[in-house]
N, C-alpha and C positions, 0 to 999 in steps of 0.2 A: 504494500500500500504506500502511494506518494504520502509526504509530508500533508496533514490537514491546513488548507487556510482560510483566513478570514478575509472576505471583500467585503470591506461597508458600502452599502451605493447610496452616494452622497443624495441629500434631499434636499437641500436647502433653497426657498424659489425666492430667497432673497440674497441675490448674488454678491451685493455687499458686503454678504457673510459666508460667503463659499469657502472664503481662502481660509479663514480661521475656523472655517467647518474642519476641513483638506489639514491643517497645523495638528488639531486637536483628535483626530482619526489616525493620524502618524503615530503622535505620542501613545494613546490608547493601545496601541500593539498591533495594527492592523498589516495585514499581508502585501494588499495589493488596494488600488482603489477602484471602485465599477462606477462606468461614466454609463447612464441611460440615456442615447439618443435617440430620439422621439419625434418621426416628422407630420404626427397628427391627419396619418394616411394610410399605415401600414400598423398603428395603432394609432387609439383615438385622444391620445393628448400628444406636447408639444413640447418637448423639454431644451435642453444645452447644445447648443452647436458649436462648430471649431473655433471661434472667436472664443469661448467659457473657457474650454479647454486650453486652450493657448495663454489665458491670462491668469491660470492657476496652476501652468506648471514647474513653473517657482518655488511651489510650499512645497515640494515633498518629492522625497526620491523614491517614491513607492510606486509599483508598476501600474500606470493608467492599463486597465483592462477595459477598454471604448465598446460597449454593445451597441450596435448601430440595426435599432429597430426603424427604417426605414427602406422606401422601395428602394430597388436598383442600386443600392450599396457600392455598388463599381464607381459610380460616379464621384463619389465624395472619396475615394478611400486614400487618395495620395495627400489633401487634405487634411485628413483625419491625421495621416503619420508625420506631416510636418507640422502640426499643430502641439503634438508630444507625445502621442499614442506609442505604447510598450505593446500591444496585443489589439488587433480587431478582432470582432467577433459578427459574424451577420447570417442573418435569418437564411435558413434553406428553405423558406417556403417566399424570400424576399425576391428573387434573383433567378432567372434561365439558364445561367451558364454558371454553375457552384466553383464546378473546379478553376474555372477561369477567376475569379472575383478570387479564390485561394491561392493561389498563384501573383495574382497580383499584389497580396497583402503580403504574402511571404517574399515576392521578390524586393520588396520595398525593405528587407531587411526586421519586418516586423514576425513576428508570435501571430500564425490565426487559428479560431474558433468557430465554430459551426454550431448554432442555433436551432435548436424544433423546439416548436410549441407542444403545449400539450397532449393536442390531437396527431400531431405528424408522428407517424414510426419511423422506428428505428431502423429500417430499411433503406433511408434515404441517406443514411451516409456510408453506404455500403463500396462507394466506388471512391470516397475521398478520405475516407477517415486515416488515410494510413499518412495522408498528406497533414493532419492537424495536429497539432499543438493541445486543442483541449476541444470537450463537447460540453455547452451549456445545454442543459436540459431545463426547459420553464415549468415549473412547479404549479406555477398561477399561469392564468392566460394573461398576456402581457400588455402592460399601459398603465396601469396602477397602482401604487402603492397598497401595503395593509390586509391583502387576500390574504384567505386558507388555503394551507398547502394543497395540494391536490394527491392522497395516497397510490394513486397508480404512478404514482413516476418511482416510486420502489421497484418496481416491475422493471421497469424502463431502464432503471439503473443498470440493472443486472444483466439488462438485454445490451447494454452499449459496452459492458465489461467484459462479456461474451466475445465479443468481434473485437475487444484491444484490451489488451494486459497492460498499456505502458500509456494511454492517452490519460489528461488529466481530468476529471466530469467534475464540469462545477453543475450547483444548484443553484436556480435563481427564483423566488416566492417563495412566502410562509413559513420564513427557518426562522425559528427559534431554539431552545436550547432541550429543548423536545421533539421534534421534528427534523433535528443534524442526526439523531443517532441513527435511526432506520436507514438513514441512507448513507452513515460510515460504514455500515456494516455491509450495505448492498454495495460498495467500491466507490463512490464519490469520493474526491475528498479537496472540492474548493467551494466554500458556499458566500452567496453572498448574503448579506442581511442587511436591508435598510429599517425597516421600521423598528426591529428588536434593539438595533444598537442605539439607535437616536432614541428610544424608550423610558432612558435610565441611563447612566453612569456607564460614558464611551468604553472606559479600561473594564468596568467591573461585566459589562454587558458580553464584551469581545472572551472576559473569559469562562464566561460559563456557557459560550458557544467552546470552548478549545474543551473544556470539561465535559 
């Protein structure tokens, strides 16, 4: 089993405070940080684009992990890597040409990720998984904060660890420090948490997800 870690995804929709969101997520202990971008079309809210990103990647040397919940992902992604992006990650249900959009992310020097919802099987990354870096699997159908997990991605897990011993599965909705166990056990082991960690006490929250 990889190292477990923790991805806070930043919430903050007052960007005045992003940066000392980003300062105090560092300190806290956190892994990596999940950027949600959100083009209120491919889900139905509208979040951070490469200007955000670009102006907070100053506070912290912790790897921006950029989910780019948006169509046609190809289009933004060189953008994305020079704005500060450590890893894309983009919907396979976003994009026509997967392995091309993978290709492109990795030749930029970057870490990529491959995305399914919910409903998408695990079948769909049967022809590029060997190409990725990591599979986020969505817990919650994706656009919002604060869902319940959804228990068939335990299944799901074990379906994507089936097809690769060495890819890293993050989890993305309704983790808390009840809902990370089921799926350590099923072979995940990168979760992110936004509403849990911002809930309470950044350090104490982060560790009783690592507990």
């Amino acid at each position: 089993m990889n190292t477990i870690k923790i991805a806070p995804s930043i919430l903050s929709a007052d960007f005045s405070k992003l940066g000392d969101e980003i300062i105090e997520i560092t300190k806290a202990g956190a892994d990596m940080i999940h950027i949600d971008v959100m083009d209120g079309n491919f889900v139905p809210n509208i979040s951070f684009g490469v200007p955000i990103i670009k102006s907070i990647r100053n506070k912290t040397d912790l790897i921006f992990d950029v989910h780019l919940m948006i169509d046609a992902p190809e289009r933004y992604i060189e953008d994305f890597a020079k704005a500060g992006a450590d890893m894309i990650v983009v919907h396979a249900e976003s994009t026509t040409h997967l392995h091309r959009v993978v290709q492109q992310i990795k030749n930029l020097g970057l870490k990529a990720g491959v995305s399914l919802n919910p409903a998408t099987p695990v079948e769909n990354l049967k022809y590029v998984i060997d190409e990725l870096d990591m599979v986020l699997l969505m817990s919650v159908n994706p656009g919002f904060g604060g869902q319940k997990f959804i228990p068939t991605t335990i299944e799901k897990i074990k379906d994507v660890r089936g097809i690769s011993s060495t890819v890293d599965i993050q989890i993305d909705g309704g983790i808390t420090d009840a809902t990370i166990k089921p799926c350590i056990e099923a072979g995940a082991n990168i979760f992110v948490a936004g509403s849990f960690v911002f809930g309470g006490d950044y350090k104490e929250q982060i560790e009783k997800l690592r507990g």
